[in-house]
N, C-alpha and C positions, 0 to 999 in steps of 0.2 A: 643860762648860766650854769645850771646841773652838768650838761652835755661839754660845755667851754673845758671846767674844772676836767672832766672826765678822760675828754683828750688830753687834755696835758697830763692826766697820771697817767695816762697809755702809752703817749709817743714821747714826753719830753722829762717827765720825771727821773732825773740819774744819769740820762743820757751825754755821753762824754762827746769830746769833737772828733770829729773826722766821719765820713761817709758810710763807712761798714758799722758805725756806733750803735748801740742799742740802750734804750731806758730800762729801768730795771725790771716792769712789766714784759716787756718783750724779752729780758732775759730769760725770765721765771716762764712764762708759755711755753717759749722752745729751749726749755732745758732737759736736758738726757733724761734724768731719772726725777729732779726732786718734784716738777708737775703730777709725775706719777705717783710718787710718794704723798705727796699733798689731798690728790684723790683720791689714795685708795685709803687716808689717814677721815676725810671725813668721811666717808663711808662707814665704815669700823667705829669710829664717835657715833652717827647717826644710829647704826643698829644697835651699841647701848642704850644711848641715850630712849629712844625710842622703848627698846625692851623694857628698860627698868618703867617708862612711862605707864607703861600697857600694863605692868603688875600692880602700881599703886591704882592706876584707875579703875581696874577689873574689883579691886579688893574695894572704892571707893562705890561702885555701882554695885555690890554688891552679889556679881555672879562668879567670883572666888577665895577662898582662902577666906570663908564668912565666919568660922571660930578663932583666927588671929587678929587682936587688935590693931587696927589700921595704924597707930603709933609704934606698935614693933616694924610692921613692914615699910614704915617710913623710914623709919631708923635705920634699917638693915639696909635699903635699896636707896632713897634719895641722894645719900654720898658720889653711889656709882652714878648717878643721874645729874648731880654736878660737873663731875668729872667727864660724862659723854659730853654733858652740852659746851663745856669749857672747850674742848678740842674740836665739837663742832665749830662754834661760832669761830674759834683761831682760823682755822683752815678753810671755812667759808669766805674770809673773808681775803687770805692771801688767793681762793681761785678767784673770788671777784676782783680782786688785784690784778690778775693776769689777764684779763678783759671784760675789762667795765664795760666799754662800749657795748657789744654784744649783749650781755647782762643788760642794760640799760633798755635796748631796745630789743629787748624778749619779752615777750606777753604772758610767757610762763614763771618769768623770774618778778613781775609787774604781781603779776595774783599771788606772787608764791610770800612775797613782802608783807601783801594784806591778812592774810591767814597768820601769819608767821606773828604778828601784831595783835590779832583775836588771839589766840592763842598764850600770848603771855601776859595780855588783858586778862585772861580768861583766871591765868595763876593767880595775880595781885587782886581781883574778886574772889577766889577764895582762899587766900590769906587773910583778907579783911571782914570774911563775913562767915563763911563755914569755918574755919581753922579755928577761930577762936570760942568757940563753943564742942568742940572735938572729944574736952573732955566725957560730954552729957550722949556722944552714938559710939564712942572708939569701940566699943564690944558689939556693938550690933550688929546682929550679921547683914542690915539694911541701913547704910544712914537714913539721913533726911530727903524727903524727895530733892529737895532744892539741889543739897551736896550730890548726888544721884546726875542730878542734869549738867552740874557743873563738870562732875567726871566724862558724861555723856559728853561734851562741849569740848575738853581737852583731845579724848581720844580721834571726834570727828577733823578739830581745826588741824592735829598733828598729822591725820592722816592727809589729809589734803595738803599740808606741805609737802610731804616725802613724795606725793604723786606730783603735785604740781615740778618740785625739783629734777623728776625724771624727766616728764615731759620737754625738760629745756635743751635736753638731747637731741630732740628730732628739727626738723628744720621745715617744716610743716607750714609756718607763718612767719617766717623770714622776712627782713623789708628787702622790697625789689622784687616779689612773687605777686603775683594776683592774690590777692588775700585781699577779704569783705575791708571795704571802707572803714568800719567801726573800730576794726584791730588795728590799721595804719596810723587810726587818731590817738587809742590810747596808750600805744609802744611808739609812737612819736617819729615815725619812718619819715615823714617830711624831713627831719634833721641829720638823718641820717645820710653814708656817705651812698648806701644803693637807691635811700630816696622814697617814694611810696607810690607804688604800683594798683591800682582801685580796679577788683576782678569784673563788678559788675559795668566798670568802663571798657573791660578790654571784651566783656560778653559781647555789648551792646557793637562794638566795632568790629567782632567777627560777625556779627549777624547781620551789622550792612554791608561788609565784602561779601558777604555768599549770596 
């Protein structure tokens, strides 16, 4: 059902009559400049959003900026930290506009979802449980261990987004490649239009032609 909806916003979504026609996905992939513009706009969101992250968490673990109360540098930096992730998530979501398919069945965009989900698990855990008590560590140059771990937990799930996100670059585990069994099952290459290619089948098939 996922996959059904997905084609139709790829190939039929906007799409006018006539032969040379395009959906508005396929407009937006191959268009001149604004693809490029859309890339290089989350890119620029992510390395805010990102930076401001890494100030408040460093200052929340405790191995920076440990004589300014963690309430000023909230203050001063979460704004820009709204403002990165708002233009992330915009422009995330017009590139996954311009091929879901693909996105759909990437292994890297599959882990990059889970992480991306810890991760803002991870915020709404401490806004319900460290935050409100903020006023009793805001000076210390060590919160609580807990807060400590929570900041620990931010810094690791975010970084594992921005790597997983790169990785979707490479073409490494594509469907239709020989790629392990296990990857074909949970990027869902059976549905796909290259299909699913199973490495230790095509091993086994060169080792009884030789």
């Amino acid at each position: 059902m996922i996959r059904a909806f997905l084609v139709w916003l790829q190939d039929q979504l906007g799409k006018g009559a006539g032969d040379t026609a395009q959906s508005w996905s396929q407009d937006l992939l191959g268009s001149l400049n604004l693809w490029g513009l859309i890339e290089g706009t989350h890119l620029l969101s992510l390395m805010l959003f990102a930076g401001t992250i890494l100030f408040v968490d460093l200052r929340l673990i405790g191995a920076s900026f440990q004589r300014t109360p963690v309430s000023v540098i909230s203050r001063r930096i979460l704004p820009l930290t709204v403002v990165g992730f708002s233009f992330m998530v915009i422009s995330g979501a017009a590139l996954f506009f311009a091929k879901p398919l693909f996105y759909y069945h990437n292994i890297w965009f599959r882990a990059k979802l889970v992480f991306l989900a810890l991760a803002l698990l991870n915020i709404v855990i401490f806004h319900l449980r460290a935050h409100r008590h903020q006023q009793v560590w805001d000076t210390l140059p060590k919160p609580p261990a807990d807060t400590r771990l929570l900041a620990v937990l931010s810094l690791a799930s975010w970084f594992l987004v921005i790597t997983l996100g790169r990785f979707m670059a490479y073409s490494w585990f594509d469907c239709g490649k020989p790629i392990p069994h296990w990857i074909n099952v949970v990027q869902d290459c059976k549905s796909s239009e290259h299909g699913a290619v199973d490495a230790s089948v095509m091993t086994t098939m060169g080792g009884h032609g030789s």
